[in-house]
C-alpha positions as CSV (number, residue, x, y, z in Angstrom):
1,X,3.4,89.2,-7.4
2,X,4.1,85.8,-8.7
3,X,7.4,85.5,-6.4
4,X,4.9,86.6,-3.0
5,X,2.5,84.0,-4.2
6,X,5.1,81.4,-4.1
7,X,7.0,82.6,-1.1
8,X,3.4,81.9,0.4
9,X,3.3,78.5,-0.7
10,X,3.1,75.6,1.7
11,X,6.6,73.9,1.2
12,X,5.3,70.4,2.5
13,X,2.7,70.6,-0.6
14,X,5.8,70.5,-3.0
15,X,5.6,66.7,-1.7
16,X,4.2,64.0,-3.2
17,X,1.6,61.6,-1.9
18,X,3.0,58.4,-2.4
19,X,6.3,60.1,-0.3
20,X,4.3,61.1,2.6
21,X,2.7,57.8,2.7
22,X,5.9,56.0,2.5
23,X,6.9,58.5,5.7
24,X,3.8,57.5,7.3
25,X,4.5,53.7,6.9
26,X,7.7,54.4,9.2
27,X,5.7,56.4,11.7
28,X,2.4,54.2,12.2
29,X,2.8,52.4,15.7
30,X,4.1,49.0,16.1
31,X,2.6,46.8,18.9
32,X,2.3,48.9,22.2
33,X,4.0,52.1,20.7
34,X,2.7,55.9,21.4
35,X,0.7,57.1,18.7
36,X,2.2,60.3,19.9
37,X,4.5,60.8,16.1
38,X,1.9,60.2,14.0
39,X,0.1,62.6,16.1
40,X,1.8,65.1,15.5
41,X,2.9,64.5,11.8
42,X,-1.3,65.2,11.3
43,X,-0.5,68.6,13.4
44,X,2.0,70.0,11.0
45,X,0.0,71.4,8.6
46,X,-3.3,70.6,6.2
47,X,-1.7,68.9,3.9
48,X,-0.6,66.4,6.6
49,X,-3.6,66.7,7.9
50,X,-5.8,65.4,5.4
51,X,-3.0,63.0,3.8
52,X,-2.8,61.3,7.4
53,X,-6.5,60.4,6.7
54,X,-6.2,59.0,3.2
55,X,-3.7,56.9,4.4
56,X,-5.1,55.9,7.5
57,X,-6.2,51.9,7.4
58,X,-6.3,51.0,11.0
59,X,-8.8,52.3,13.3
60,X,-9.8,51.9,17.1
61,X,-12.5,54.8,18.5
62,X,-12.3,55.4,22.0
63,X,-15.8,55.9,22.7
64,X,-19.4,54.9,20.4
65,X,-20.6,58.3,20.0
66,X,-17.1,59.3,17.8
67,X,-17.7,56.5,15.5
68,X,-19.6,58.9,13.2
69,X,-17.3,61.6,12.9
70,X,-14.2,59.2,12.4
71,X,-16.4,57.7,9.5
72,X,-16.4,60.3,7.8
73,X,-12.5,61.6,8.4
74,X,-10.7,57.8,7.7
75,X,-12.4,56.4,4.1
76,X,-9.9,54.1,3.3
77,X,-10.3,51.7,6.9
78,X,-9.9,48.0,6.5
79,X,-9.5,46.9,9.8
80,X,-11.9,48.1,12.8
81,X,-10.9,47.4,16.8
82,X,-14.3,48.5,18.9
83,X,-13.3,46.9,21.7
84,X,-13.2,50.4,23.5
85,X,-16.9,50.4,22.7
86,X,-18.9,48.9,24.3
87,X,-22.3,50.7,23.6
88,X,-22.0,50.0,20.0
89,X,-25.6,49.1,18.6
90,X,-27.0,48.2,15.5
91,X,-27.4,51.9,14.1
92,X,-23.3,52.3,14.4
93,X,-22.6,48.6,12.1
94,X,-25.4,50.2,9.8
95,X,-23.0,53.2,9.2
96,X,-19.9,51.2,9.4
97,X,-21.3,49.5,7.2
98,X,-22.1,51.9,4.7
99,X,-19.0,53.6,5.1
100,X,-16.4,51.0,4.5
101,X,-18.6,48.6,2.2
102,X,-15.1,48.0,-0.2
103,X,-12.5,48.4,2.0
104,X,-13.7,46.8,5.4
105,X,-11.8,43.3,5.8
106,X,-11.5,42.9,9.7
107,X,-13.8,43.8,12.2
108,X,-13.6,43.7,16.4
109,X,-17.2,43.5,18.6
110,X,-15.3,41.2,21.1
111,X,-16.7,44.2,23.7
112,X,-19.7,45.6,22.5
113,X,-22.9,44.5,24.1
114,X,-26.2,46.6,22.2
115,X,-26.0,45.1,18.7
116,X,-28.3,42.6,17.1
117,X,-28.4,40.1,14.5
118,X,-29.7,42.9,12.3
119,X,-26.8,45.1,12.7
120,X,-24.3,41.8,11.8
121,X,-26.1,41.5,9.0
122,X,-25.8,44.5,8.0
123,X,-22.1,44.5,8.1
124,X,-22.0,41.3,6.7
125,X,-24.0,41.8,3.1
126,X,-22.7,45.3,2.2
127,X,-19.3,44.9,3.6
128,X,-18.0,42.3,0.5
129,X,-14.3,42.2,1.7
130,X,-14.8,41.4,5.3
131,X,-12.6,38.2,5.9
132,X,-11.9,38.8,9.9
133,X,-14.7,38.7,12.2
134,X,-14.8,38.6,16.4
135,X,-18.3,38.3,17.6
136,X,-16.8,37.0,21.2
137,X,-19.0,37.5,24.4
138,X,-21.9,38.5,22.8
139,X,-23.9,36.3,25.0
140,X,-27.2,37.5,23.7
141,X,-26.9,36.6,19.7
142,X,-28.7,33.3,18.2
143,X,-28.8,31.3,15.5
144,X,-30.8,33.8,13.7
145,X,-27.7,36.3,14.0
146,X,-25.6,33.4,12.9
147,X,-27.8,33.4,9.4
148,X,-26.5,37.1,9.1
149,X,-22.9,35.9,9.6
150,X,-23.1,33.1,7.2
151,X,-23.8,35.9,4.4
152,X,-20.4,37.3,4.5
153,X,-19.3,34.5,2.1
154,X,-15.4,35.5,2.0
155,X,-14.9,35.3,5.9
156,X,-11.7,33.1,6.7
157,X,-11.5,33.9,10.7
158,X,-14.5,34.1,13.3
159,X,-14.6,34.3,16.8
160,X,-17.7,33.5,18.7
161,X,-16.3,32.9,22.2
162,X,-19.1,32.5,24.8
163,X,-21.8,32.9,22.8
164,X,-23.8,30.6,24.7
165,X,-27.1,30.4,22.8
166,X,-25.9,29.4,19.2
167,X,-27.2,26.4,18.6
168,X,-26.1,23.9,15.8
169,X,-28.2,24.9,14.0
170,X,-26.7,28.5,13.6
171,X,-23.1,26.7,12.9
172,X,-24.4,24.2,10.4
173,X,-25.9,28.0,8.8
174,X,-22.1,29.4,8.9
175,X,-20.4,25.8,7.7
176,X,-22.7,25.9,4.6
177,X,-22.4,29.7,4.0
178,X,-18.5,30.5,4.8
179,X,-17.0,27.9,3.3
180,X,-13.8,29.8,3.2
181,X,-13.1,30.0,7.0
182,X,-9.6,28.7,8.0
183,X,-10.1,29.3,11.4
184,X,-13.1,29.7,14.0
185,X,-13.3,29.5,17.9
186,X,-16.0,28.2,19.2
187,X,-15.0,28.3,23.1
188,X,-17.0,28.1,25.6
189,X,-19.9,27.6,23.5
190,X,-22.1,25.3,25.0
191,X,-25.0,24.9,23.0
192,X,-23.1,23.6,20.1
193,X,-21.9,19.6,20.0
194,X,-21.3,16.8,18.0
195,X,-23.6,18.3,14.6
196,X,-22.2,21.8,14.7
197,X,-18.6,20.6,14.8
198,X,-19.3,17.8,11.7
199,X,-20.7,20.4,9.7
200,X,-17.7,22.5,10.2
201,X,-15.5,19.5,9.2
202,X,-17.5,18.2,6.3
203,X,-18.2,22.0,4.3
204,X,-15.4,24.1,5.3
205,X,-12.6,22.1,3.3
206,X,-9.9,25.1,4.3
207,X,-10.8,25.0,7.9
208,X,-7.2,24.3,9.9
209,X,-7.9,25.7,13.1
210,X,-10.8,25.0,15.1
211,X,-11.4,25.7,19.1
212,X,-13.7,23.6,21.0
213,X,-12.3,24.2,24.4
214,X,-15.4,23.2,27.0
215,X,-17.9,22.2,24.4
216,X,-20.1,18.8,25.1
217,X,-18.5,17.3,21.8
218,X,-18.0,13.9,21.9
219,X,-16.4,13.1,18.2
220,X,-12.7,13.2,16.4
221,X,-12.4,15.3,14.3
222,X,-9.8,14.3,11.5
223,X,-8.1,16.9,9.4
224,X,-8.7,20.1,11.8
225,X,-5.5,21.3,13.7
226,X,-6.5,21.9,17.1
227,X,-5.6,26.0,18.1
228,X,-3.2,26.8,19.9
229,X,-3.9,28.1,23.7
């Protein structure tokens, strides 16, 4: 009985975690690789199966409406790419948010067109880790959204390309409430000048890289490495 019970046995479960995850360190993709391996590593068996997800820290849905699901498969995800989604709204960074409130440190709406300030602020209060934020061509956020991004008070990278109607008024609320940003792109956005950028400058003492392609700015900045293009 006790030799059929064992012949039974899942070999692969003889395996120990910190092995398989050493396996799936080799098999993740690199750059422009097919996710094809680690594919089919989750395939094998169970085990794999549900290992693959523990390990799993990367993560870039295809569509809005799998969000959900994935959520609840990958619990350990610290860096989230939704630029496949472009229908993500505020009800999707509210579970995102709840989700991934430890582990979340980067975080990609460079596409997505339905969210609100709300929903940013969402992510930013509960989601204490977040350090990498892209909030590019969302054309229809304020300053009031910009008082929801100054709240995630570890942030070190922001991208608010073409976000035409942030004011300085909603930069001078990021300078005074992210004082850890190193880095923050700014192009294209026209309704911030001279006061938005001296803010920056004067309360973000770690800031080294600062974009202010086609802004009406009119000042030097000294001590701000211009980014690269």
């Amino acid at each position: 009985m006790k030799k059929q019970k064992l012949s039974q046995q899942n070999p692969f479960e003889t395996l120990s975690e910190e092995l398989i995850f050493t396996i799936l360190d080799f098999l993740e993709p690199k750059n422009n690789q097919s996710k094809q391996t680690l594919q089919s590593f989750s395939l094998t068996c169970k085990y794999f199966h549900a290992l693959e997800s523990k390990h799993r820290r990367a993560l870039r849905p295809l569509r809005a409406e799998h969000i959900q699901p994935l959520l609840k498969r990958y619990t350990n995800v610290n860096n989230l790419d939704l630029t496949l989604c472009p229908r993500v709204n505020d009800t999707s960074l509210n579970l995102i948010a709840g989700a991934y409130n430890s582990t979340l440190q980067g975080l990609n709406l460079s596409r997505s067109r339905f969210f609100t300030g709300n929903g940013v602020l969402n992510v930013a209060v509960k989601c204490v880790n977040l350090v990498e934020l892209d909030l590019s061509n969302a054309t229809e956020l304020r300053d009031a959204a910009m008082v929801g991004v100054a709240r995630a008070v570890n942030l070190e990278r922001l991208w608010l390309n073409r976000c035409k109607l942030v004011t300085d008024m909603g930069i001078g609320c990021i300078a005074v409430g992210c004082k850890k940003l190193k880095l923050i792109s700014l192009k294209w956005c026209v309704g911030i000048a001279d006061l938005g950028v001296d803010l920056l400058a004067i309360k973000c003492k770690d800031l080294c890289t600062l974009d202010l392609s086609y802004l009406p700015v009119s000042i030097l900045i000294t001590g701000v490495r211009p980014m690269d293009k």
